[in-house]
N, C-alpha and C positions, 0 to 999 in steps of 0.2 A: 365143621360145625353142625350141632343136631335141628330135625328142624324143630324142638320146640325151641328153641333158644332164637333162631331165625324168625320164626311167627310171634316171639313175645318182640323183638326190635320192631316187626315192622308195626305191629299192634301200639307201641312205644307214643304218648303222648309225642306231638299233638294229630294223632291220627285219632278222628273223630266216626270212620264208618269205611265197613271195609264189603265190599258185594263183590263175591260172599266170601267167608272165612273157609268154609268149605272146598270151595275151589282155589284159594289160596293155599290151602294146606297141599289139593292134590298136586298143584301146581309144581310146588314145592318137592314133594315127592316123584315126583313122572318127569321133571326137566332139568337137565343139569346146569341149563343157560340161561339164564332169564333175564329180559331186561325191563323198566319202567323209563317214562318219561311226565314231564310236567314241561308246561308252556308258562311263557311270561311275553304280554306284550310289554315291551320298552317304550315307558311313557311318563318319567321324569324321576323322582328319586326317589331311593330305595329306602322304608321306614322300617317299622320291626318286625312286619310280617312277611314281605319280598324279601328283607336280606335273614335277619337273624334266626326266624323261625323257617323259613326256607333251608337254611344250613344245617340246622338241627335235624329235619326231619332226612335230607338228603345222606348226612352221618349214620344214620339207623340203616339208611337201605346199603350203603357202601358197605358195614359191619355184615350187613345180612346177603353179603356176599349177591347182592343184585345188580347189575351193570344198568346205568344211569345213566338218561340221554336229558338233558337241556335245552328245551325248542326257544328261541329266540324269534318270537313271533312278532314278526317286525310289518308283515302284509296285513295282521289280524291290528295292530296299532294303526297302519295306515286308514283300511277300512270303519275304524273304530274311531276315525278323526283325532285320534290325541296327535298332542303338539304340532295343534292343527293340518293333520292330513302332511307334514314335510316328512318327507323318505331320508332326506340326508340327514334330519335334525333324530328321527327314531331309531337310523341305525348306530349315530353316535351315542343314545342314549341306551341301546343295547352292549357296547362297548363298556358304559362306563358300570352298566347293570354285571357284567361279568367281573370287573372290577370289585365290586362288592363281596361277590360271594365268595373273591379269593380273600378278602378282608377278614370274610366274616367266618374264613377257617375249608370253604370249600378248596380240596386241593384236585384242580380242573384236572391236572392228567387223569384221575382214575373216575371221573366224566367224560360225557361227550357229548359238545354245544356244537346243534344243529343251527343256523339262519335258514328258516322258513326259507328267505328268498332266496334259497340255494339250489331247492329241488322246485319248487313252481314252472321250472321248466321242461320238466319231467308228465309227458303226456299220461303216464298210467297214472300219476297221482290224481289228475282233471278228471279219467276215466271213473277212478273211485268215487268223488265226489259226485260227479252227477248220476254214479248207479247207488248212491242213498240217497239224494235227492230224489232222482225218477220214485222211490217206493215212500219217499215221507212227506205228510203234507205240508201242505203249507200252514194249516193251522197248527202243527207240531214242531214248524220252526220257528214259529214268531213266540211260540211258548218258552223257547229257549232262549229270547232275548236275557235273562238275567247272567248267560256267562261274559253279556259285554259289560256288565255294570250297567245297564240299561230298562226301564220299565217300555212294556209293549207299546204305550202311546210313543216313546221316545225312538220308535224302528219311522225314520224319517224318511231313507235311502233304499232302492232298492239293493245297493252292495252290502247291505247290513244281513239280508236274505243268505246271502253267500256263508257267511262266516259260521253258520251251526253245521252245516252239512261239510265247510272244509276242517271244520274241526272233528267233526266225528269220523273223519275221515285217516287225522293224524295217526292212530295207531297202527293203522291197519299199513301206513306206507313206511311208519319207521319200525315194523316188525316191532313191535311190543308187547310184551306179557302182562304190561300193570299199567295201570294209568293211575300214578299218584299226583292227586291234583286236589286245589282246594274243594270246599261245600261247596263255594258257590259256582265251579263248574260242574254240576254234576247233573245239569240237564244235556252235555254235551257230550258225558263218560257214558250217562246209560242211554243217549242214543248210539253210540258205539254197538252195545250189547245189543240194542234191538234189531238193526239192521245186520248184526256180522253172520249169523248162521244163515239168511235168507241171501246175503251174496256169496256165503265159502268163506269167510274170514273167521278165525278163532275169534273166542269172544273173549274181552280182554278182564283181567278182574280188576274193579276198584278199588283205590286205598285213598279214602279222601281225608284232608287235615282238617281242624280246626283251622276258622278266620277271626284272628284276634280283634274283640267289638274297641271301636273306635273311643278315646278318652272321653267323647261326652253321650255315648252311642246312649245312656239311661233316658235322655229326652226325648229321646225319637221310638222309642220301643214297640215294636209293633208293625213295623215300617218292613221289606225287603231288606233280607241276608246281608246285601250289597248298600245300601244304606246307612248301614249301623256300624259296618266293618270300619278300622282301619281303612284309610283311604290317603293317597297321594294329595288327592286334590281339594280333600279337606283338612289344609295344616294342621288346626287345633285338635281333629281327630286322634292326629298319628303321633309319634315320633320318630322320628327321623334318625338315621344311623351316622348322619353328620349333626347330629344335633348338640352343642355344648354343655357343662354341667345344668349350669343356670337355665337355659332355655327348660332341660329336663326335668327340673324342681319347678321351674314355674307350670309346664304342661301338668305335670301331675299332682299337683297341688290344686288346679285346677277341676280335676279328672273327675267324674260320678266315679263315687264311691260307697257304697247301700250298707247297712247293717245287714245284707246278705250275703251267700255266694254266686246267685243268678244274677245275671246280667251285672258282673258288674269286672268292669275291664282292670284295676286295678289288681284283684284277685287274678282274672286271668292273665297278668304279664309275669304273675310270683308261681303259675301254676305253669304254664307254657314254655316261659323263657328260660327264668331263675332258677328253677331247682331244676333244670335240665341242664345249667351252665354250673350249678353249686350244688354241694352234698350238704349245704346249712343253710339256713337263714339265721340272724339275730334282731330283733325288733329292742331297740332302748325306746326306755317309756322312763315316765317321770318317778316310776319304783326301781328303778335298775332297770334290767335288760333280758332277754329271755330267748334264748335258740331253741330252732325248731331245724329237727333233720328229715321231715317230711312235710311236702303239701297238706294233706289231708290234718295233719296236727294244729298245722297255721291258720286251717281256714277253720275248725274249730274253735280254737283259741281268738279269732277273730269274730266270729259270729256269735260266741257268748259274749259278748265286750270284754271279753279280757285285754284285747289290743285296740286303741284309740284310732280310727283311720288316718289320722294326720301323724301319727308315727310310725303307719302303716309304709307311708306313703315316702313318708323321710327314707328310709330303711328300702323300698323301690327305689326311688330315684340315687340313691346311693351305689346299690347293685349294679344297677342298668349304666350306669359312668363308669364303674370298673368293666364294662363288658365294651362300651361303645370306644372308650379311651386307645386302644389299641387301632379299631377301625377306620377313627378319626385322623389317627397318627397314620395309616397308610394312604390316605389321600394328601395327606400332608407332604408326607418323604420318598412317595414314589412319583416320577414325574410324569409317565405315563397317566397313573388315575390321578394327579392332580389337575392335568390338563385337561379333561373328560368331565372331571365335577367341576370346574368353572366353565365349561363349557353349558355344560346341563341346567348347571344354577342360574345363566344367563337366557334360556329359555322359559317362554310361559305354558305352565301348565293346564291342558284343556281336558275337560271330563270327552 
């Protein structure tokens, strides 16, 4: 495979910012092995941006011939108090998080899911961590409170201190070339790059995705990244990849939806999801019916009112039930991840 072909997958919607293109090209060029990694704390269920746009983007880097590592950050959920600080309840919810991603099309052998708590015992990884602590301050970690989902007032503990310095630590122990990871860790990506040439570690390049804005994110506008996103722990935000027909017509029918294309999450689930999962769209309207074989056509045709949001919206939610339909059926008929999601669904989810 040539590398433009490699650089337009990895550039591939929903990759929102890549530091730098340039270093990714030589990257590309100068190394025959390269691997990337993304983290996920395990902290209750998987909605459309943890499984299905997850999947998507993990497909692009498997295509582009990148070896893919899976952190299952179960220490950084601990320290991060979800599902109230329990170790055994995060790491079954790490279990049933993998579960997903085999649903949602990820085929795990040609990954590799690391458990955090696997290498913690490994004194070079500590060492790491505390020679980018020793050079970064303290006012430059509590800056990075937003990769917990977190505002600075809300750094209560001092174990919250720990988790920027052990994350910017993660490349550098699982030997990584990319750190493909959301926006909204990317105070934790480019302190990687800051500290890696002042201890001898290559500097790794970013590929950051879009975070799909939560169904009602238009009220809050204005607010932190993490606010606005898709979010677990605000149900009506998100939907959920167990989420039923109905439940899904009612979320989105519900959902901000603007005479624009800014901020407005309906558009982004037909821009993100749907024409990554479909070579078409069709919107029925009360004159007939009208396909669209690209993004950029549909949001046009939307934003002149040529399409009515509420049949926008019909036309989403109908999509999004042929995609979740199958997912749903494997928590259903496999008994592995059926027992994991009722285990999970019988937990309370804590921010």
């Amino acid at each position: 495979m040539d590398i433009e072909t490699r650089m337009e997958l990895i550039l591939k919607d929903p990759t929102e910012e890549v530091i730098t293109q340039q270093e990714l090209r030589e990257l590309l060029e100068t190394k025959e092995k390269i691997s990337a990694y993304d983290g996920f704390e395990p902290s209750g269920f998987a909605h459309l941006g943890s499984g299905l746009l997850r999947a998507i983007k993990l497909e692009d880097l498997i295509k582009a011939k990148i070896d893919f590592k899976l952190l299952i950050a179960d220490w950084y959920a601990w320290i991060n108090n979800k599902l109230g600080g329990d170790m055994e309840k995060i790491k079954l919810a790490g279990k049933y998080l993998v579960e997903v991603w085999k649903a949602c099309g990820v085929d795990t052998k040609k990954v590799e899911i690391i458990w955090f708590s696997d290498f913690v015992s490994d004194p070079e990884y500590w060492k790491k961590v505390i020679q980018i602590a020793k050079i970064t301050t303290v006012k430059r970690i509590i800056r990075c409170s937003p990769i917990m989902g977190r505002k600075e007032a809300e750094l209560n503990y001092a174990a919250q201190l720990f988790y920027p310095a052990m994350q910017a630590a993660d490349p550098f122990h699982l030997n990584i070339d990319i750190c493909q990871l959301g926006m909204d860790q990317r105070h934790a990506t480019m302190l990687s790059r800051e500290v890696a040439e002042k201890l001898g570690f290559p500097k790794p390049v970013c590929v950051h995705h879009h975070l799909l804005l939560g169904l009602q994110a238009g009220k809050r506008m204005g607010k932190e990244d993490f606010e606005v996103k898709m979010s677990k722990s605000k149900p009506l935000s998100a939907i959920f990849v167990h989420d039923t027909y109905e439940q899904i017509k009612e979320k989105i029918k519900k959902a901000f939806c603007p005479p624009t294309a800014e901020n407005n999450p309906i558009l982004e689930i037909v821009r993100f999801i749907l024409f990554r999962k479909f070579d078409s769209m069709e919107i029925k309207t009360k004159h007939g019916s009208e396909s669209f074989s690209c993004y950029a056509d549909l949001e046009k045709a939307y934003i002149e009112g040529k399409i009515h949001p509420l049949d926008l919206k019909e036309a989403v939610a109908e999509k999004l039930n042929e995609i979740l339909t199958p997912i749903r059926e494997h928590f259903e008929k496999n008994k592995k991840a059926k027992e994991l999601y009722e285990t999970v669904k019988s937990f309370e989810i804590t921010r």
